[in-house]
VEXDREN-2710 file (C-alpha; in Angstrom, 1 decimal):
% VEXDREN-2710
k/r/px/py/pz
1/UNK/12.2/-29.5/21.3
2/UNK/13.0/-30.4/17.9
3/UNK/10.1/-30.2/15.3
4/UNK/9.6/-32.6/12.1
5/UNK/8.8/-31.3/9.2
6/UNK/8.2/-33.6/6.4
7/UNK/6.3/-30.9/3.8
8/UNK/7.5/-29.7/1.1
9/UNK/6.7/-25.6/2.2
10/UNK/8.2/-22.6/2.4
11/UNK/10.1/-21.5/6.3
12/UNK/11.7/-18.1/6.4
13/UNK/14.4/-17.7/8.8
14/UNK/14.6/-13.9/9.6
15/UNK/17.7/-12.7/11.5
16/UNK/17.3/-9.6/14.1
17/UNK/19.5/-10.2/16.5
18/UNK/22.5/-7.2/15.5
19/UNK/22.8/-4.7/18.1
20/UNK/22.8/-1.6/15.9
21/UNK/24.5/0.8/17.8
22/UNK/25.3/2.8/14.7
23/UNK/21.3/4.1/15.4
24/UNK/22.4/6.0/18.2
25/UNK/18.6/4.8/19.5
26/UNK/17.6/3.0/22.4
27/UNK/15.2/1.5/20.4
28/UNK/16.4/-2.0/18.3
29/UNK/17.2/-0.7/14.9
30/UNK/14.5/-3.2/13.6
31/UNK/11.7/-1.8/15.6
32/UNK/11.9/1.6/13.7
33/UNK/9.7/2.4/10.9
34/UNK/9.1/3.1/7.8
35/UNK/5.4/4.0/6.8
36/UNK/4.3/3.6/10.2
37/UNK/5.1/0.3/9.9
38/UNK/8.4/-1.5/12.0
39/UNK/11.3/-2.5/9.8
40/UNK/10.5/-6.2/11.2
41/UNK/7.3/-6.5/10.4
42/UNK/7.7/-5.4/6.9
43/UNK/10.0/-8.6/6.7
44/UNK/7.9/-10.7/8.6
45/UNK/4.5/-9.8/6.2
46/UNK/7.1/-10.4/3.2
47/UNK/7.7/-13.9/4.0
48/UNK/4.1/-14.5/4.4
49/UNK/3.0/-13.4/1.5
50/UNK/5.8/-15.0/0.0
51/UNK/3.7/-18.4/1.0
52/UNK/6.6/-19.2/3.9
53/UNK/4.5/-21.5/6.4
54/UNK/7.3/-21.3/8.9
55/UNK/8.9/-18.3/10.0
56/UNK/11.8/-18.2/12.6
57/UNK/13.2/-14.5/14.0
58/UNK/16.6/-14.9/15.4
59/UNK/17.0/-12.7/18.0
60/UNK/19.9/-11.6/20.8
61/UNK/19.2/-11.5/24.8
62/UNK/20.6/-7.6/24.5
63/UNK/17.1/-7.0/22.7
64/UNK/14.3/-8.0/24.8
65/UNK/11.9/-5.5/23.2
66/UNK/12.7/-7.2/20.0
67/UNK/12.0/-10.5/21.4
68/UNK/8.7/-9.1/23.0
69/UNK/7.5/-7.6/19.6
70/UNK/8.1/-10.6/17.2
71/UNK/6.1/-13.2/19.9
72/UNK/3.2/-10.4/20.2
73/UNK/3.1/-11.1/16.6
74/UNK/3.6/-14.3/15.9
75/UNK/3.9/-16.2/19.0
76/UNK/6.7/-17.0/21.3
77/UNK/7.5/-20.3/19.4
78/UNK/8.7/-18.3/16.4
79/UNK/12.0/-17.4/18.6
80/UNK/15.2/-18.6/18.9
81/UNK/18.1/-16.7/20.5
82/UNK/21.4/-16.4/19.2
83/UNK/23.7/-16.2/22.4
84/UNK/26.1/-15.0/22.1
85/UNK/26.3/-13.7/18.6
86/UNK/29.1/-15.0/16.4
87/UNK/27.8/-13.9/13.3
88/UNK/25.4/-14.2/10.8
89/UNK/26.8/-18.1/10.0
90/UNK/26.0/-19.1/13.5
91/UNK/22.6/-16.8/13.7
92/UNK/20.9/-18.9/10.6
93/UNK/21.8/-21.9/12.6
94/UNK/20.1/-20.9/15.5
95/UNK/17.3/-21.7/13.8
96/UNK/18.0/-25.6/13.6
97/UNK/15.8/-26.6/16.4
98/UNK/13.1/-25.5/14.7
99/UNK/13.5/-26.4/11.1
100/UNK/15.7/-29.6/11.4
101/UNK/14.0/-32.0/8.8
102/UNK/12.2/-29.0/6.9
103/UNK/12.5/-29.9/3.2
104/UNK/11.2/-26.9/1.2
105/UNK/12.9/-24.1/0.2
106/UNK/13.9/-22.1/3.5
107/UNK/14.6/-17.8/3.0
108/UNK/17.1/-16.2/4.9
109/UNK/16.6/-12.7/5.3
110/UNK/17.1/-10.0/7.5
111/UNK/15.2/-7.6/10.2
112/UNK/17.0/-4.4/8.4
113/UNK/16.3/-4.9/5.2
114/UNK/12.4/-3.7/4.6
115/UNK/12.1/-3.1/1.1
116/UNK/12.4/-6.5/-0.8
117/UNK/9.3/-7.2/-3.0
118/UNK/7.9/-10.1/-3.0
119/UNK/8.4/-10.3/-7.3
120/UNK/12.1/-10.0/-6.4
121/UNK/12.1/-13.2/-3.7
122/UNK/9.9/-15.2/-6.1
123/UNK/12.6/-14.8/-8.6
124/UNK/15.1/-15.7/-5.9
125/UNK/13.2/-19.3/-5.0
126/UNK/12.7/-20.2/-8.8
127/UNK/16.9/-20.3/-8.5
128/UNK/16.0/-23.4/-6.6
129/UNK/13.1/-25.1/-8.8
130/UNK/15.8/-24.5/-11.7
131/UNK/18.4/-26.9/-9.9
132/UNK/20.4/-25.0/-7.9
133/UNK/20.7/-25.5/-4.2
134/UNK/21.7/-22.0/-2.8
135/UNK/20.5/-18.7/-4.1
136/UNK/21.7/-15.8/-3.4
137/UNK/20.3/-11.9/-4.2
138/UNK/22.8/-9.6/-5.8
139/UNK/22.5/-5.8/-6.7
140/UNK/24.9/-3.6/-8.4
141/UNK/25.4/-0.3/-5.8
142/UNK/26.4/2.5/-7.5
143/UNK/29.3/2.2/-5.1
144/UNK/30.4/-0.9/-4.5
145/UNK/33.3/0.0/-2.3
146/UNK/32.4/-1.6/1.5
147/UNK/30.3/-4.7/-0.1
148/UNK/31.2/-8.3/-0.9
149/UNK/31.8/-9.2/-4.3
150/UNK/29.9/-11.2/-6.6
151/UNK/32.0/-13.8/-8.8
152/UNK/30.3/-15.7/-10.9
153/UNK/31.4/-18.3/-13.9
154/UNK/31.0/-18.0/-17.0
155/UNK/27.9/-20.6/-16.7
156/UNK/26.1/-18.3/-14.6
157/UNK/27.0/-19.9/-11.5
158/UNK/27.9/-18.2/-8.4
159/UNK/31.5/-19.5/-7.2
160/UNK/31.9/-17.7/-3.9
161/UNK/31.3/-14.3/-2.8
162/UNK/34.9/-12.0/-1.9
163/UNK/34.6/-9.8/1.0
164/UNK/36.0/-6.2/-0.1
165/UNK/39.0/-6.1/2.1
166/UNK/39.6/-9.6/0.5
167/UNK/39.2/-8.4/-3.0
168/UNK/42.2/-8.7/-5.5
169/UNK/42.5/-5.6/-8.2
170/UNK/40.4/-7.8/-10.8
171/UNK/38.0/-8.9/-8.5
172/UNK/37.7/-5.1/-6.8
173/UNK/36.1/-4.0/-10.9
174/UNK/33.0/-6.6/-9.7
175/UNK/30.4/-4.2/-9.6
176/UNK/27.4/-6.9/-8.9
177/UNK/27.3/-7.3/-5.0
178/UNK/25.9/-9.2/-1.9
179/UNK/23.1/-8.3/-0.6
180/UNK/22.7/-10.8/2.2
181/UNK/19.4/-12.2/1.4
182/UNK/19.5/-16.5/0.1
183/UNK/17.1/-19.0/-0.5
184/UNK/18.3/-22.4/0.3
185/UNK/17.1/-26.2/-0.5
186/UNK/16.0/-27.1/3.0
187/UNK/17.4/-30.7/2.7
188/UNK/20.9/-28.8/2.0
189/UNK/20.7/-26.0/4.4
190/UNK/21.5/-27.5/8.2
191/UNK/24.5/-29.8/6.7
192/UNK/26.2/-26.9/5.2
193/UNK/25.6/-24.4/8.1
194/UNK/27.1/-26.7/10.3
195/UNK/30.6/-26.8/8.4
196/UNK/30.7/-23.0/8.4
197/UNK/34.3/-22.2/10.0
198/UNK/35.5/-19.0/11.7
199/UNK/39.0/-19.3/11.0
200/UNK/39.1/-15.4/10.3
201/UNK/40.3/-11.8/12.1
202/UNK/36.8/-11.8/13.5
203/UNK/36.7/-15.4/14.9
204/UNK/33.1/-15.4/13.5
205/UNK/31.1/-17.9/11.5
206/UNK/29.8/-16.2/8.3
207/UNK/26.8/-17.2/6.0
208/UNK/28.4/-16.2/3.0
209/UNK/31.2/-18.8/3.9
210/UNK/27.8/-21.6/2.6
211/UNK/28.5/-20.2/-1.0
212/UNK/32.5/-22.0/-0.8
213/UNK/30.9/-25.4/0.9
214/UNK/28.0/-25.5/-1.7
215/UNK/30.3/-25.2/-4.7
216/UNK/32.8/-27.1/-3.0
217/UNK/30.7/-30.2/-2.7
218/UNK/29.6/-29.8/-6.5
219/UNK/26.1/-28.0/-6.2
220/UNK/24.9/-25.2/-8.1
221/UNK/24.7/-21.6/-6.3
222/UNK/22.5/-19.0/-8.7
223/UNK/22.4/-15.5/-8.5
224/UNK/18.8/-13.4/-8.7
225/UNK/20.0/-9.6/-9.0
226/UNK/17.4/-6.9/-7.2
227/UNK/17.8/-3.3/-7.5
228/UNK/19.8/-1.4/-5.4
229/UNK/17.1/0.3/-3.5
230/UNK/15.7/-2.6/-2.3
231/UNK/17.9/-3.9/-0.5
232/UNK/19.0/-1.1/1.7
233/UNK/20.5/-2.1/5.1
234/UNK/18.8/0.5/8.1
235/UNK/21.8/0.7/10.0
236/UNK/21.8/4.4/10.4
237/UNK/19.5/7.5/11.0
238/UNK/20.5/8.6/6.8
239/UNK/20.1/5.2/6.0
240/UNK/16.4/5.4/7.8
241/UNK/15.5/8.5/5.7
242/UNK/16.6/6.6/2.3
243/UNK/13.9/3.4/3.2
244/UNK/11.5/6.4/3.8
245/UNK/12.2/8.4/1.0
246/UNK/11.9/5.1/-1.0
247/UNK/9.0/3.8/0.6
248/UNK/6.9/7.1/-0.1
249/UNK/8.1/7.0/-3.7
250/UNK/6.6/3.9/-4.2
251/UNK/3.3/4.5/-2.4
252/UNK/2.9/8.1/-4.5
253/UNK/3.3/6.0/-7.8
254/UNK/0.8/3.5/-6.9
255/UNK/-1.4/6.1/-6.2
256/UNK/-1.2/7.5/-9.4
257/UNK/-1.7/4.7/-11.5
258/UNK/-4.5/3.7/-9.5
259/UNK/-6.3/6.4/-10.1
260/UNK/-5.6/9.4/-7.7
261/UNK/-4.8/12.8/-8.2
262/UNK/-1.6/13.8/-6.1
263/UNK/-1.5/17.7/-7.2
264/UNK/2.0/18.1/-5.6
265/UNK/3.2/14.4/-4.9
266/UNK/6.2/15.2/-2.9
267/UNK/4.7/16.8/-0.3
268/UNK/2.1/14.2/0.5
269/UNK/2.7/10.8/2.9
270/UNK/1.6/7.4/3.1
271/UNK/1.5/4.8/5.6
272/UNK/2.1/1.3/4.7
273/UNK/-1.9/0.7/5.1
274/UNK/-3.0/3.9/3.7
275/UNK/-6.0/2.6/1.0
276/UNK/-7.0/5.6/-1.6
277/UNK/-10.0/4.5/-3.9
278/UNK/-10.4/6.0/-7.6
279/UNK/-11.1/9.7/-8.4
280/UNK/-9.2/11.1/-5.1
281/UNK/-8.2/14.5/-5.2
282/UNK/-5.2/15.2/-2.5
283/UNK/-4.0/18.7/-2.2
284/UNK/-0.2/19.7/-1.4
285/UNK/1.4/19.1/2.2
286/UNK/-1.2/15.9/3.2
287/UNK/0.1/13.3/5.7
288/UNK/-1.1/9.8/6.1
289/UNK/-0.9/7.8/9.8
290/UNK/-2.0/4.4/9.9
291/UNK/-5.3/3.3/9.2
292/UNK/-6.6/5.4/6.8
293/UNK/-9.0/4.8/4.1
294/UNK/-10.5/7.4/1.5
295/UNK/-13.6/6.5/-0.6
296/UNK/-13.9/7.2/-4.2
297/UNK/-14.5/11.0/-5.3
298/UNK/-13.2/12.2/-2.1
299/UNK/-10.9/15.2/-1.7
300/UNK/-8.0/15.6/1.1
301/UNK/-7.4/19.4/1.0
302/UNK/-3.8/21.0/2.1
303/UNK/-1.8/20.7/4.8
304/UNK/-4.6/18.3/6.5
305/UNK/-3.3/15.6/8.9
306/UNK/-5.3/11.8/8.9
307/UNK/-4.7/8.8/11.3
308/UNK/-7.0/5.7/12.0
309/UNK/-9.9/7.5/10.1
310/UNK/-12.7/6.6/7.4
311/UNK/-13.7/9.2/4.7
312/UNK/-16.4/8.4/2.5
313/UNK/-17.2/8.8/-0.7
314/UNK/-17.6/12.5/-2.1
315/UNK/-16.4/14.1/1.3
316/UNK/-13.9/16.9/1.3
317/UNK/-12.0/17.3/4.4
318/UNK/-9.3/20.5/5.2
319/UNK/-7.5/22.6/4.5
320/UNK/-6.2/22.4/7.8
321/UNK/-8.0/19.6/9.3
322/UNK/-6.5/16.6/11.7
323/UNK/-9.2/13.2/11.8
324/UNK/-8.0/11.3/14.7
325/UNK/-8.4/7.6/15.1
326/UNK/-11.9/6.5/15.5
327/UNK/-12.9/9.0/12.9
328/UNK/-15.6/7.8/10.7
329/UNK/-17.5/9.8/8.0
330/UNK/-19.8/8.9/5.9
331/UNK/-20.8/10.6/2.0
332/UNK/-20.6/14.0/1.4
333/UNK/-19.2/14.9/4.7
334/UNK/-17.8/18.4/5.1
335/UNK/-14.9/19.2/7.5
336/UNK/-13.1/22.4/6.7
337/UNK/-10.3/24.1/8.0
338/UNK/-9.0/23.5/12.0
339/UNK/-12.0/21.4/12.7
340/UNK/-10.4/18.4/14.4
341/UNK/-12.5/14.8/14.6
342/UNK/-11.9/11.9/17.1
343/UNK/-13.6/8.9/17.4
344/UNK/-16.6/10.0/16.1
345/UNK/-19.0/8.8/13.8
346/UNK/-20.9/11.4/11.3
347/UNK/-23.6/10.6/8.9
348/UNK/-23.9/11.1/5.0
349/UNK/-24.5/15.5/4.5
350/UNK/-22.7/16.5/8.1
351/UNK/-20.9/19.9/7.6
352/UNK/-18.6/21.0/10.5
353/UNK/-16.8/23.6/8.2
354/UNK/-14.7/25.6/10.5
355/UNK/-13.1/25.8/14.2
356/UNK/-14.8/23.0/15.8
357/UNK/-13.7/19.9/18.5
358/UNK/-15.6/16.5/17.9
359/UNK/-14.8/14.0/20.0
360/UNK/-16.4/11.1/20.8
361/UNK/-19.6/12.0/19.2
362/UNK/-22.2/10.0/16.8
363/UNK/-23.7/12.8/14.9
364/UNK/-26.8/11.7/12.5
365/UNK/-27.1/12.8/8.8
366/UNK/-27.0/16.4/7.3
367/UNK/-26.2/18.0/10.7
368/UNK/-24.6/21.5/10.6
369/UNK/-22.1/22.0/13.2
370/UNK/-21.4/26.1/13.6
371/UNK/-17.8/27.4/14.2
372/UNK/-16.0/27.1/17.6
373/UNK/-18.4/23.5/18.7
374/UNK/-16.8/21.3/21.1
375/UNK/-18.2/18.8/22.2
376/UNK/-16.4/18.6/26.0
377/UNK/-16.2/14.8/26.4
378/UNK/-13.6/15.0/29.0
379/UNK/-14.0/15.4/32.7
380/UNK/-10.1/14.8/33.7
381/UNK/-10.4/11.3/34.1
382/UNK/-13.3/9.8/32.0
383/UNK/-14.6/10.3/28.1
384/UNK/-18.5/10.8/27.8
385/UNK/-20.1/10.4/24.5
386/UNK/-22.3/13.1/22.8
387/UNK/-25.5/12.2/20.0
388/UNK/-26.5/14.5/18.0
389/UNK/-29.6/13.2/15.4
390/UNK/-30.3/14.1/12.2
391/UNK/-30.7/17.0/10.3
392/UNK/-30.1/19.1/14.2
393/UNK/-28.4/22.9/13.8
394/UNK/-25.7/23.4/16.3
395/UNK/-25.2/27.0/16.2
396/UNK/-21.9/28.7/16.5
397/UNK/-19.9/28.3/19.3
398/UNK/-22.0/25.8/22.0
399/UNK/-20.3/23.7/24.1
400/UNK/-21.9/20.3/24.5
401/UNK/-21.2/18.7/27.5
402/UNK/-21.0/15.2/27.3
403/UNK/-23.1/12.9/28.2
404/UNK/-25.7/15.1/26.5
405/UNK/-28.0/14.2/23.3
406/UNK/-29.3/16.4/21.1
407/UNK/-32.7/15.2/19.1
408/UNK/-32.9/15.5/15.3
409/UNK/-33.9/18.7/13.8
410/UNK/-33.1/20.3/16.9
411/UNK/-31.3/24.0/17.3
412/UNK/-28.9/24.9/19.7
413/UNK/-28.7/28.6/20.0
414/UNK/-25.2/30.4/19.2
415/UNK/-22.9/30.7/22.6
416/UNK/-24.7/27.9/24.3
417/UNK/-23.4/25.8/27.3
418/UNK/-25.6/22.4/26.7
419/UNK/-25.7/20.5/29.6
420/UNK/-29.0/18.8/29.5
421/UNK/-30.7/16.7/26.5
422/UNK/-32.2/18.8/24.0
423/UNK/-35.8/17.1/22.7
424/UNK/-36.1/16.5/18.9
425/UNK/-37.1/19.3/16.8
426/UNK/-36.3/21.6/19.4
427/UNK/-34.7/25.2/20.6
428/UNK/-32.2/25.1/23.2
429/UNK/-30.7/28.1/24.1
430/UNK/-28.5/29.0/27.6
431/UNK/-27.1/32.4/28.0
432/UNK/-27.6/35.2/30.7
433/UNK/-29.5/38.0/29.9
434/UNK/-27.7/40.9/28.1
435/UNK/-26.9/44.1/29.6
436/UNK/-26.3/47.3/28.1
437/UNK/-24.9/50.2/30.1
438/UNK/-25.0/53.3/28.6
439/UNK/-21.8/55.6/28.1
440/UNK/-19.4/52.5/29.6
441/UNK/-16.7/52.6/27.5
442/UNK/-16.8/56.7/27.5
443/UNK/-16.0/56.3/30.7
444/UNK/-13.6/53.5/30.7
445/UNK/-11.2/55.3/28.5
446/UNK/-11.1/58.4/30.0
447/UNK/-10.3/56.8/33.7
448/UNK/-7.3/55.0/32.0
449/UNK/-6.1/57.7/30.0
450/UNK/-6.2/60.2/33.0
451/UNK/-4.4/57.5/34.9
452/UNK/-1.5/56.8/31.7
453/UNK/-1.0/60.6/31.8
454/UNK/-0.8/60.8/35.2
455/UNK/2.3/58.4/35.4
456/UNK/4.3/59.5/32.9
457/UNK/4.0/63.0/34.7
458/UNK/5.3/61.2/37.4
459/UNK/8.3/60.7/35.7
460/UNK/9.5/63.7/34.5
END
């Protein structure tokens, strides 16, 4: 069914339908990440906050996880399948059914191509508010061998783009190249896809083929230039690494110029969501999952590990410590090195300092958790929650087993097995009674050193 559009909006249409086998992955290349983040859905957030009101993800049938992914996301209307796939021409035109009559500026980007600011696209669209009709995002590689060439007039406009085995000598110096990406007046866009021709080696119907039929008909085609890094094309596992490497260079700067100490920035990473507040310390070798947020004043000591967790302000947390998601800590929490925290929540003042297992716990203010706690919330095939209240002493090496509560200001003596509720302000301790026998481990040696001597007389 064919939808009207009669505003003057934004529609991105996004295309992810290449097979990538150059990944070497059954996974679509545009499902891999960067940040923690797919490659798709770093395009798809782009043209949202680019203001794009309709967004259309061209996909093939040899993808269904793509397919499956993109309608989780935005709903099954935002597909249309290219089938089969006769190139990137014939992909944007896929798109027709949903866009005919759209009259805004309409993007045409790609799944691939994650790292495109939205500064660089704004640029891009004002190509369109300054009278052209087609605009299109160049970059100059530092190796321009493979890529389509740029030629532009001496007005500034763009006359066609020159595929590199197409290139004459003169042309081959170009150094400013095609990176894919256009914005195109969405009264101009459907009438000029449909012309596209694939008289060529490949028998395929090429977008940049609208540059030739735009000029051709007397409009203007601009050119918006990006740098190079931007616009890199995840087609392969090195490729991959590059977006990273990129990626985490731009998160470490933002960190420091808002305000957080990175002591070795290299070695720490981000997600795409990670949020750092002023005055954060972070030590060398830190990682990042998703989901993480760290309060101002806080400091993230070495070669600790955080993923769908809350630290609040003044807290330190590590070395050596992993929050889980569902971790949530409040001020001047302690958790030192391998003390591991799951879905848990721990008031302002808790201290778990060393060797300690907290999982699915709520654990009141200025708590003290010994070394080698664990609260056993696992029975094989359900989770149990522990509470602990405030201000309680859990003394080195208990094992609370969950359900279980603990009241506030209680003690749990060192080596204890808590199985029952403990009442507030209480003692708890479980152990058997000790037993000392005398001249033991006299004993003990002599019987296996009479047997070791024994043996090896044996074998002489």
């Amino acid at each position: 069914m064919t939808t009207a559009h009669t505003q003057a909006g934004r529609a991105a249409i996004i295309l992810a339908a290449g097979q990538g086998t150059r990944m070497k992955s059954k996974l679509p290349k545009v499902l891999h990440a960067i940040g923690g983040r797919p490659a798709i859905d770093w395009v798809i957030a782009l043209a949202q906050n680019t203001g794009c009101s309709e967004i259309v993800v061209v996909v093939g049938n040899h993808s269904p996880e793509v397919a499956a992914h993109v309608s989780g996301k935005l709903g099954p209307q935002a597909l249309a399948v290219q089938d089969p796939p006769l190139g990137t021409g014939h992909a944007a035109l896929s798109a027709k059914q949903r866009l005919a009559g759209f009259v805004g500026p309409v993007l045409i980007m790609f799944g691939d191509t994650p790292l495109v600011t939205e500064q660089t696209l704004e640029k891009l669209i004002a190509g369109l508010s300054e009278g052209a009709s087609v605009a299109v995002l160049g970059f100059e590689p530092s190796d321009p061998l493979l890529y389509g060439r740029l030629v532009v007039s001496a007005d500034g406009n763009l006359e066609r783009i020159v595929e590199a085995r197409d290139a004459s000598p003169k042309e081959a110096k170009i150094g400013l190249c095609n990176a894919g990406i256009m914005a195109i007046d969405g009264t101009k866009l459907f009438g000029l896809l449909d012309r596209i021709g694939n008289t060529n080696a490949k028998g395929e119907y090429y977008l940049t083929d609208i540059v030739g039929l735009a000029r051709a008909d007397g409009l203007r085609v601009s050119v918006t230039r990006a740098d190079a890094d931007e616009v890199l094309g995840i087609d392969t596992r090195a490729v991959l690494a590059v977006a990273e490497a990129t990626f985490q260079g731009r998160m470490r700067a933002k960190a420091l110029e808002n305000g957080v100490t990175l002591i070795a920035p290299g070695t720490v990473f981000f997600s795409h969501d990670t949020r750092l507040a002023e005055d954060v310390l972070i030590e060398p070798n830190v990682v990042f999952g998703p989901g993480v947020t760290v309060e101002k004043g806080a400091t993230i000591r070495a070669f600790s590990h955080l993923e769908g967790a809350h630290v609040g302000t003044g807290s330190i947390i590590g070395p050596f410590a992993r929050l889980r998601p569902g971790a949530d800590l409040g001020a001047d929490v302690h958790i030192g090195n391998f003390v591991e925290v799951k879905k848990s929540t721990l008031g302002d003042g808790v201290k778990a300092n060393h060797l300690a297992y907290l999982g699915d716990a709520t654990i009141g203010a200025k708590t003290n958790i010994g070394a080698g706690t664990i609260t056993c919330n696992y029975d094989g095939f359900d989770k149990f929650q522990t509470t602990i209240g405030a201000g309680a002493f859990i003394g080195s090496d208990t094992m609370l087993v969950a359900p279980v509560s603990i009241g506030a200001g209680a003690y749990t003596g060192s080596g204890s097995t808590i199985t029952k509720d403990v009442p507030a302000n209480a003692l708890s301790v479980e152990r058997s009674d000790q037993r000392n026998v005398e001249g033991w481990a006299e004993r003990f040696r002599a019987k296996k050193l009479a047997a070791k001597a024994a043996k090896e007389g044996q074998t002489k």
